[in-house]
DOSE-480471 format. One record per residue (C-alpha): residue in three letters; x, y, z. Coordinates in Angstrom, 1 decimal. Each point is the difference from the previous one (the first is absolute). Layout:
N
@r ALA; east X; north Y; up Z;
...
***
This chain:
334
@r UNK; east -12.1; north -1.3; up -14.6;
@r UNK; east 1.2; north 3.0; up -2.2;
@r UNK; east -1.9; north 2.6; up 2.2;
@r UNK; east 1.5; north -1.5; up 3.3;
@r UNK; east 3.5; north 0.2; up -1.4;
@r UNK; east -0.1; north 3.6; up -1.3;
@r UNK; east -2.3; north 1.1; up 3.5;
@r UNK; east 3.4; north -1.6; up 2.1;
@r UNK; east 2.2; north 1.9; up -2.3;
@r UNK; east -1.3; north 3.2; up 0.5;
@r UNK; east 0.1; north -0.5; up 3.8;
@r UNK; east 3.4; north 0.2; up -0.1;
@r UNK; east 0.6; north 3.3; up -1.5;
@r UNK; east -1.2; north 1.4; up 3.6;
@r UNK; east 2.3; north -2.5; up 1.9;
@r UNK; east 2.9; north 0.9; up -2.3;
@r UNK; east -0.1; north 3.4; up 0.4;
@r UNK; east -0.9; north 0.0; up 3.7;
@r UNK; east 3.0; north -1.8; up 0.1;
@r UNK; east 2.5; north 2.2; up -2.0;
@r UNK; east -1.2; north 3.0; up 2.1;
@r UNK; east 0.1; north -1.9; up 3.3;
@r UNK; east 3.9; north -1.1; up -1.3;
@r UNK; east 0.9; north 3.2; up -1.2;
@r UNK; east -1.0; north 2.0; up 3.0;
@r UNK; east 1.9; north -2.7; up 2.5;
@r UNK; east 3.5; north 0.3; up -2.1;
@r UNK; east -0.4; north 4.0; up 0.3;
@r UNK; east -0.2; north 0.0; up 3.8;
@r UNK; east 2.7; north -2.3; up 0.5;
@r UNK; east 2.9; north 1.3; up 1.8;
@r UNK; east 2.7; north 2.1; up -2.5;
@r UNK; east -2.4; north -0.5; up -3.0;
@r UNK; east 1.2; north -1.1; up -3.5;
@r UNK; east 2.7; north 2.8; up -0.2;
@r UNK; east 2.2; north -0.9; up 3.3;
@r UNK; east -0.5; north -3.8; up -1.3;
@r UNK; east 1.8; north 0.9; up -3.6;
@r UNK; east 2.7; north 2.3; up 1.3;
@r UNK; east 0.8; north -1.6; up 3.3;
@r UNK; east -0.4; north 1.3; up 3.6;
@r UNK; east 2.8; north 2.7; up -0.3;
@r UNK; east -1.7; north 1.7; up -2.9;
@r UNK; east -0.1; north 3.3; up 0.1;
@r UNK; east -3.5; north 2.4; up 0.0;
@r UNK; east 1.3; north 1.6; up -3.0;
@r UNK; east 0.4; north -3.8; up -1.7;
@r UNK; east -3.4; north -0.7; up 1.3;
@r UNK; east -1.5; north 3.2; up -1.1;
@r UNK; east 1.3; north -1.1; up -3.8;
@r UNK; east -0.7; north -3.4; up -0.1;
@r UNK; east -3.5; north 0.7; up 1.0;
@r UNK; east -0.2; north 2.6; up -2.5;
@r UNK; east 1.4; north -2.6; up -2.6;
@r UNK; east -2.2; north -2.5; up 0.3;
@r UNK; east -3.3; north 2.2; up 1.1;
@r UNK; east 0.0; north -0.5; up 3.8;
@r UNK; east -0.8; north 3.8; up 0.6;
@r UNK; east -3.0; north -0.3; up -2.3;
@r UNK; east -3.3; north 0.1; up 1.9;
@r UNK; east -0.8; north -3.6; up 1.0;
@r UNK; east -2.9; north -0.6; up -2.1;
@r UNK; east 2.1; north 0.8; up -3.0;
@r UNK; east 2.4; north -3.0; up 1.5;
@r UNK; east -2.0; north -2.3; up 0.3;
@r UNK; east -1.6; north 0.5; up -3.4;
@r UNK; east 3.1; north -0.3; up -1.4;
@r UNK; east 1.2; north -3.3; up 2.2;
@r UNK; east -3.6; north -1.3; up -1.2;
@r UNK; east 0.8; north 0.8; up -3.5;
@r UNK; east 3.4; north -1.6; up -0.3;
@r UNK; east -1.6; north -3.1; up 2.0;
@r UNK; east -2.6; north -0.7; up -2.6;
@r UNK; east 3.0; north -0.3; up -2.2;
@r UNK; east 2.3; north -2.0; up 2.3;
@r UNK; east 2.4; north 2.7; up 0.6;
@r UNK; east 0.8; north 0.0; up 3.8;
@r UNK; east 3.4; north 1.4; up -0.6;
@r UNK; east 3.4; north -1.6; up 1.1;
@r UNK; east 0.6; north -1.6; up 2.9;
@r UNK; east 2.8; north 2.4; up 2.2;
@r UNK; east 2.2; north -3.2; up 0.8;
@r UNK; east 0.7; north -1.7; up -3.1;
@r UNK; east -1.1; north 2.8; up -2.4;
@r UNK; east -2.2; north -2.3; up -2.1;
@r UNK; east -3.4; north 0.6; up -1.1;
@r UNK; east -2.3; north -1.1; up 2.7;
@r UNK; east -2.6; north -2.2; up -2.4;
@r UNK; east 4.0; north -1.6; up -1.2;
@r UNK; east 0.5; north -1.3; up 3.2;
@r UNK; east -4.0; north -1.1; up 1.1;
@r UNK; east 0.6; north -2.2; up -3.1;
@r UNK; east 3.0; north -1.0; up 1.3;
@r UNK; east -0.9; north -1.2; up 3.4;
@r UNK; east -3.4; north -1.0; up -0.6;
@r UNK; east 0.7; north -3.4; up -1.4;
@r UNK; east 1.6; north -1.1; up 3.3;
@r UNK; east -3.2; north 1.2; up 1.5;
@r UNK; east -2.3; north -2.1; up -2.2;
@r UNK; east 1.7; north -2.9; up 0.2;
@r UNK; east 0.2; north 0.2; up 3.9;
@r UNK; east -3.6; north 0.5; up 0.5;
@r UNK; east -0.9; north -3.1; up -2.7;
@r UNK; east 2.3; north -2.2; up 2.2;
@r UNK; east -2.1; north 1.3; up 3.4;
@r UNK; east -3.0; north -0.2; up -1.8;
@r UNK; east 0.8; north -3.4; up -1.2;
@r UNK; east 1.0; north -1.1; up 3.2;
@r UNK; east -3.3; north 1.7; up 1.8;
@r UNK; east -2.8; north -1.4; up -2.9;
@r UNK; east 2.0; north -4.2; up 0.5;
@r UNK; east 0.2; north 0.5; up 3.4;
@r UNK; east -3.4; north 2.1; up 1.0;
@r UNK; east -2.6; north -1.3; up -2.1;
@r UNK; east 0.3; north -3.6; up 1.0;
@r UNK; east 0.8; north 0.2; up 3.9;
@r UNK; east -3.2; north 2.4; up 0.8;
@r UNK; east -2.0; north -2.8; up -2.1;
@r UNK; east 1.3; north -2.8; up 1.9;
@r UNK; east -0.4; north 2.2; up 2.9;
@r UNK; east -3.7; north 0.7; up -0.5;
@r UNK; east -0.5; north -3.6; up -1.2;
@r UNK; east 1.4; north -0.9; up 3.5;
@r UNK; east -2.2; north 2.9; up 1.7;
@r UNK; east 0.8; north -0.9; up 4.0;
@r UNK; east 2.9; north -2.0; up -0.5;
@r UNK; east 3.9; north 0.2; up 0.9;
@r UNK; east 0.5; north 1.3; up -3.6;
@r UNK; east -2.4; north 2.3; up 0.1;
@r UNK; east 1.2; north 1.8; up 3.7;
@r UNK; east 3.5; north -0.5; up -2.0;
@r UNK; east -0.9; north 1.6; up -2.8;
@r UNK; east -1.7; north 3.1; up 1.7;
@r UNK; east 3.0; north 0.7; up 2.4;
@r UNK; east 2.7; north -0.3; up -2.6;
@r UNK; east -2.5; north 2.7; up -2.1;
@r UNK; east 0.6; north 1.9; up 2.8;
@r UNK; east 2.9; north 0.2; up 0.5;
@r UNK; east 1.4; north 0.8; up -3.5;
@r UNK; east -1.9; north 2.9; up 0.1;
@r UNK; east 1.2; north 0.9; up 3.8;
@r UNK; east 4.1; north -0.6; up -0.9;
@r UNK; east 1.8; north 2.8; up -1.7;
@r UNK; east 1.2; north -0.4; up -3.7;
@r UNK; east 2.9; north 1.6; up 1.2;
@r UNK; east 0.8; north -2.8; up 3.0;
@r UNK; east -0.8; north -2.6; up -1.8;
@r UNK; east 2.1; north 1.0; up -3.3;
@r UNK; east 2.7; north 0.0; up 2.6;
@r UNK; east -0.7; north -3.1; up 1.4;
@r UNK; east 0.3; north -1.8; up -3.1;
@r UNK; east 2.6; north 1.9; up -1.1;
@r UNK; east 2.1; north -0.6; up 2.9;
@r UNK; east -1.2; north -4.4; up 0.6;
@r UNK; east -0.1; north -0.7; up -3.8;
@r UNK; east 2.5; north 2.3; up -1.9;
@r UNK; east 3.0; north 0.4; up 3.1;
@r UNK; east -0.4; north -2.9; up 2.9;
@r UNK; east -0.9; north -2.8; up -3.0;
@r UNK; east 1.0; north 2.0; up -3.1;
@r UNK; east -2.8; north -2.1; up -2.2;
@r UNK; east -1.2; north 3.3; up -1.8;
@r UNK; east 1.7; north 3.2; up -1.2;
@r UNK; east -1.2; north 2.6; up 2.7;
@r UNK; east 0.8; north 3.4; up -2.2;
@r UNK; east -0.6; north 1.4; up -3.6;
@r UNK; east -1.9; north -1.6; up -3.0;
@r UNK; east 2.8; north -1.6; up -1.5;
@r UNK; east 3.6; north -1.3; up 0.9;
@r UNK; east 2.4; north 2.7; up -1.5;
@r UNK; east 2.5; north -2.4; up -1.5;
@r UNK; east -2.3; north -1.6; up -2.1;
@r UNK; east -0.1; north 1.5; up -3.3;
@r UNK; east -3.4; north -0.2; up -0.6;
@r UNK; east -1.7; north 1.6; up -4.0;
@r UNK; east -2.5; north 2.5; up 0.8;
@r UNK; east -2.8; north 0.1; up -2.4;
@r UNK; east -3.4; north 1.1; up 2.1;
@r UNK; east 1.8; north 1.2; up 3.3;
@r UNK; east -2.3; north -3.0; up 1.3;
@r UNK; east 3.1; north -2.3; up 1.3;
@r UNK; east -1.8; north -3.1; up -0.1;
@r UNK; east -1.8; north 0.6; up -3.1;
@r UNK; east 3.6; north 1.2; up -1.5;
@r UNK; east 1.4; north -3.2; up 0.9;
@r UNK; east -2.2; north -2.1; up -1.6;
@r UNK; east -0.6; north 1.9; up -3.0;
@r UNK; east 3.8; north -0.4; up -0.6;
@r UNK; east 0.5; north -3.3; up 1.1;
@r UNK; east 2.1; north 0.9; up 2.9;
@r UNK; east -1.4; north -2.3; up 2.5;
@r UNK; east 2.0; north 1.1; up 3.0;
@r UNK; east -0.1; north 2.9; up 0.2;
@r UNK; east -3.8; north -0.3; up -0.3;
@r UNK; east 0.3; north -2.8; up 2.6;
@r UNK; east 1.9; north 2.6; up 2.0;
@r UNK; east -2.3; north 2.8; up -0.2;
@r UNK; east -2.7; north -2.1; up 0.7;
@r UNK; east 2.0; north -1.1; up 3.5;
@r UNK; east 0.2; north 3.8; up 0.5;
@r UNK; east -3.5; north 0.3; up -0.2;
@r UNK; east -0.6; north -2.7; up 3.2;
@r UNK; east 0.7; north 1.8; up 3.1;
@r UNK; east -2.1; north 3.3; up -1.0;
@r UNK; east -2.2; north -1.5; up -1.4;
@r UNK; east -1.5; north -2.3; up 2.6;
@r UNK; east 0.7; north 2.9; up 2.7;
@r UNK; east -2.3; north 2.6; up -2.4;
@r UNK; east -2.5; north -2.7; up -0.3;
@r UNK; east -0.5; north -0.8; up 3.4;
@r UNK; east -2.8; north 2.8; up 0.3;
@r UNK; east -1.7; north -0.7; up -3.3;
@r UNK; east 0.0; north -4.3; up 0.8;
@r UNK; east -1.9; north 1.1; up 3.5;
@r UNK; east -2.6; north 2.0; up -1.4;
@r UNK; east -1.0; north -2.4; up -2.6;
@r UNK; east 0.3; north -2.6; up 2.4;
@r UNK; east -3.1; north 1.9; up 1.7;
@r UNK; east -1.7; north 0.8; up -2.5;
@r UNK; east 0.0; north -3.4; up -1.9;
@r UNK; east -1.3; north -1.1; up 3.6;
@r UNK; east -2.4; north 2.4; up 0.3;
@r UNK; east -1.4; north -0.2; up -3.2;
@r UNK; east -0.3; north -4.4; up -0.1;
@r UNK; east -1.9; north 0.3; up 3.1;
@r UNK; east -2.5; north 2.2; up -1.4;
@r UNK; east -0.5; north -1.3; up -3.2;
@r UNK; east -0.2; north -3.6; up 1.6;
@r UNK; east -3.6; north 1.0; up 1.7;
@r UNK; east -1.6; north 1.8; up -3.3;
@r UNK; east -2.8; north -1.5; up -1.4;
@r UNK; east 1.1; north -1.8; up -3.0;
@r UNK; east 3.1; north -1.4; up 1.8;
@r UNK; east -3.0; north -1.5; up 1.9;
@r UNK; east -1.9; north -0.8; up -3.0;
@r UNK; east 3.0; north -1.8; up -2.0;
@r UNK; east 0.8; north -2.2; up 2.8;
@r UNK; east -4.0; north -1.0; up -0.1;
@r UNK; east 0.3; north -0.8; up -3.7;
@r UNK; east 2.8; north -2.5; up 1.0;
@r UNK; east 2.6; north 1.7; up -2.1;
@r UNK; east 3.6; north -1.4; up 1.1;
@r UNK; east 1.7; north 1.4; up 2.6;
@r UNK; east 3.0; north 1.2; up -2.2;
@r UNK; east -2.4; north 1.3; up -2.8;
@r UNK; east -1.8; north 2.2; up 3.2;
@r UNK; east 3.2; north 1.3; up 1.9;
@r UNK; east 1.9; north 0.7; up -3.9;
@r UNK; east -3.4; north 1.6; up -1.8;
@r UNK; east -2.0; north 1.6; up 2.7;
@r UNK; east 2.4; north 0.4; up 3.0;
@r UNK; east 3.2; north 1.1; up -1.0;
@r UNK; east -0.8; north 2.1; up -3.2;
@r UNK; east -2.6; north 2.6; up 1.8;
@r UNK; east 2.4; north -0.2; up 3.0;
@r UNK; east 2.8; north 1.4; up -2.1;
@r UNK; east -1.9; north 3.1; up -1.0;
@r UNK; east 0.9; north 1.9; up 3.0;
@r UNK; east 3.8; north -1.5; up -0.1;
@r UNK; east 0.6; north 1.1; up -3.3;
@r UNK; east -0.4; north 3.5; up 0.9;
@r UNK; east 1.9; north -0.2; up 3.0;
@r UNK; east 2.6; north -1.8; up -2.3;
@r UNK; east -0.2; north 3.3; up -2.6;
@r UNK; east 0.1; north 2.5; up 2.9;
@r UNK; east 3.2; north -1.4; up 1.6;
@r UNK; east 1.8; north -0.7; up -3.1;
@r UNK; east -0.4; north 3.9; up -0.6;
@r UNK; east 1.3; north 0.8; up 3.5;
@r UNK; east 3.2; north -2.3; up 0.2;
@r UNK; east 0.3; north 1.9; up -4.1;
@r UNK; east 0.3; north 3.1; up 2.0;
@r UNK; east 3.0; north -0.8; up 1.4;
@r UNK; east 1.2; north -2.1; up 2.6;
@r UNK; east 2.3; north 2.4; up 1.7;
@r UNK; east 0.7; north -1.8; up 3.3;
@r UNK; east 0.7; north -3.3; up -1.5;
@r UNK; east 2.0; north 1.4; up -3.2;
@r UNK; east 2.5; north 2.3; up 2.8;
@r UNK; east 0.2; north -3.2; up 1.6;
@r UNK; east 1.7; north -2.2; up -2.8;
@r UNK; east 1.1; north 2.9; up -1.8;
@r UNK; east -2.1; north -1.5; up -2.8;
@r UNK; east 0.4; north 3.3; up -2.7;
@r UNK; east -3.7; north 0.7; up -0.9;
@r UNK; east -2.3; north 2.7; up 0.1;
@r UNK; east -0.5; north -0.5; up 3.9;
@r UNK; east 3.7; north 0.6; up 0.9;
@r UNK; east 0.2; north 2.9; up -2.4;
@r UNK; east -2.6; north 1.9; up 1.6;
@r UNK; east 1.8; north -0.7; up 3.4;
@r UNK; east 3.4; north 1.6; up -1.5;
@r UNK; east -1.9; north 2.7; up -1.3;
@r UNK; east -1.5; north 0.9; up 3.0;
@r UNK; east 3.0; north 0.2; up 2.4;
@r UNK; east 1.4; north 1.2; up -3.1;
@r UNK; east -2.5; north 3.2; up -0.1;
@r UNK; east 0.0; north -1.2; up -4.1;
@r UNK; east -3.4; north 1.7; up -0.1;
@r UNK; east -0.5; north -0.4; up -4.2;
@r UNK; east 0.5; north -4.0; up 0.7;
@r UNK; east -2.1; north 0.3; up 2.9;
@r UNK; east -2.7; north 2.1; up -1.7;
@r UNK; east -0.1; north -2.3; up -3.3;
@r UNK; east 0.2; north -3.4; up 1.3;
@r UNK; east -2.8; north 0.7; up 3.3;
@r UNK; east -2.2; north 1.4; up -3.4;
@r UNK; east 1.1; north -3.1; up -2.4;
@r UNK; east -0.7; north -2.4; up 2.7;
@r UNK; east -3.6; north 1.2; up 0.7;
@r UNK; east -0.5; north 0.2; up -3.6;
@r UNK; east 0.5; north -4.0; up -0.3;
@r UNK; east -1.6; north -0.3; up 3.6;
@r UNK; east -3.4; north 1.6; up -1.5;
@r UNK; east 0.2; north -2.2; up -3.5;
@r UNK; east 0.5; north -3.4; up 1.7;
@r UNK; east -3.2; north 1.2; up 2.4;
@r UNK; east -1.3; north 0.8; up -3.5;
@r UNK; east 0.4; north -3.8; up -0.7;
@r UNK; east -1.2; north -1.5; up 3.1;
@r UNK; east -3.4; north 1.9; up -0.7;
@r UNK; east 0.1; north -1.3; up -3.7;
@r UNK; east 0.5; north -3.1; up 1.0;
@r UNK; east -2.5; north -0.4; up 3.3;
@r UNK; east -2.3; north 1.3; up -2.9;
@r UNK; east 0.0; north -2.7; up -2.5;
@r UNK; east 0.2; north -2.4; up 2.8;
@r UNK; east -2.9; north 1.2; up 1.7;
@r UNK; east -2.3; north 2.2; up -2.7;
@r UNK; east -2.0; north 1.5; up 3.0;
@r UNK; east 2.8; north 2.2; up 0.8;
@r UNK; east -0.3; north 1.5; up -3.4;
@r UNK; east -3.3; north 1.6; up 0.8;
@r UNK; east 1.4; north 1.7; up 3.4;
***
């Protein structure tokens, strides 16, 4: 298990650093560059001229990126051009938000998923099942950002059940511990505004795990109906083992194999940052950040949260492959 854990680390490097020179080279093409984005659109060539020659932008750009790869190994991406804090400062920041967002989605997914495309499969033919397919079909077909919209406006301004904007109500004057406003609430013992962050979560959540719930919902299908027809599915039925005791032992817990990676890969995208859907309720993680820094042209918060992101992207792939592995050891010798 060792040797497959250090052989998937060291396939990273390559992906990593593809990445940081795939990144780097996009920022440097994009209109005005980093020098028109820190000084403004009426900045002068001379002002240009110096700031590039302050901060090494007339250097050959080999000798850039060397140095952008060398101050990312240590975190260093610079400030961001908007707030003037250090970028890694305000990842920390807005990350919790994010986390705590995709849990709820992924939550919401896994309860909802997992169960309906085995009751679907189960009922292979039926009224549930036809149900069950189309519904899968269209949550992948509808647009996060329609349906954020939708709930935002039926929910949050026709009913007004649920908050429809930010993490937390502002005149609640909520300890922060963790920056994890849940988590922060119950730590302290300040049940509403936990209650009230959780309400927050509601609305974007169920509209960023819309995608996620119908692509488990297929692959749980998928994946009952082929284990149901495998040989020792066959051969426990024939050795009169209870129903229950075949469908728990032998049925559900090879079918989950290929679900739990599809579980581990979408929890890493909806980590990457739901832009759409955090725009949409205004919601103040790392999705919305990367929106205000791109109409922004804040290149240095672009640049270090696109890298910081893939970074976690990679290590939660990392721990989808660790854990298909000790689930199923024959992966370990591929």
């Amino acid at each position: 298990m060792l040797r497959f854990v250090v052989r998937r680390l060291l396939q990273l490097i390559p992906i990593l650093l593809g990445l940081s020179v795939l990144l780097f080279a996009w920022l440097r093409a994009l209109p005005g560059g980093p020098a028109q984005a820190a000084l403004g659109e009426r900045a002068t060539p001379e002002a240009i001229a110096r700031y590039n020659e302050l901060f090494g932008l007339d250097q050959p750009i080999y000798v850039q990126y060397l140095r952008f790869l060398g101050r990312a190994v240590q975190l260093d991406f610079g400030n961001s051009t908007r707030t003037g804090r250090p970028v890694t400062e305000e990842f920390l920041e807005r990350m919790p938000g994010t986390i705590e967002l995709t849990l709820f989605a992924m939550v919401f997914a896994i309860g909802v998923g997992i169960p309906l495309g085995y009751l679907a499969a189960r009922r292979h033919g039926s009224w549930i099942d036809s149900t069950s397919v189309i519904g899968s079909l269209l949550g992948v077909a509808i647009p996060v950002f329609f349906l954020a919209y939708l709930l935002r406006l039926v929910f949050a301004v026709e009913l007004g059940w649920l908050p429809g904007s930010g993490r937390q109500e502002v005149r609640i004057d909520a300890t922060r511990v963790t920056n994890f406003y849940v988590l922060d609430g119950v730590l302290t013992g300040e049940w509403d505004a936990a209650w009230d962050a959780f309400t927050h979560l509601v609305l974007p959540g169920i509209a960023l795990g819309t995608i996620p719930l119908a692509i488990i919902v297929r692959i749980t299908r998928a994946s009952v109906l082929d284990v149901v027809n495998e040989d020792y599915v066959r051969t426990a039925n024939a050795k009169g083992l209870a129903t229950q005791t075949v469908r728990r032992r032998h049925i559900l817990r090879n079918a989950l194999l290929p679900v739990s990676t599809t579980i581990g890969l979408q929890t890493g995208l909806l980590l990457s940052g739901a832009v759409l859907t955090e725009t949409v309720f205004a919601f103040g993680g790392v999705g919305s950040a990367i929106y205000d820094a791109i109409f922004g042209r804040d290149y240095a918060l672009l640049q270090g949260f696109v890298l910081l992101l893939a970074i976690m992207y990679v290590l939660v792939n990392l721990l989808v492959d660790i854990s298909y592995g000790l689930l199923d050891p024959r992966v370990r010798v591929s």
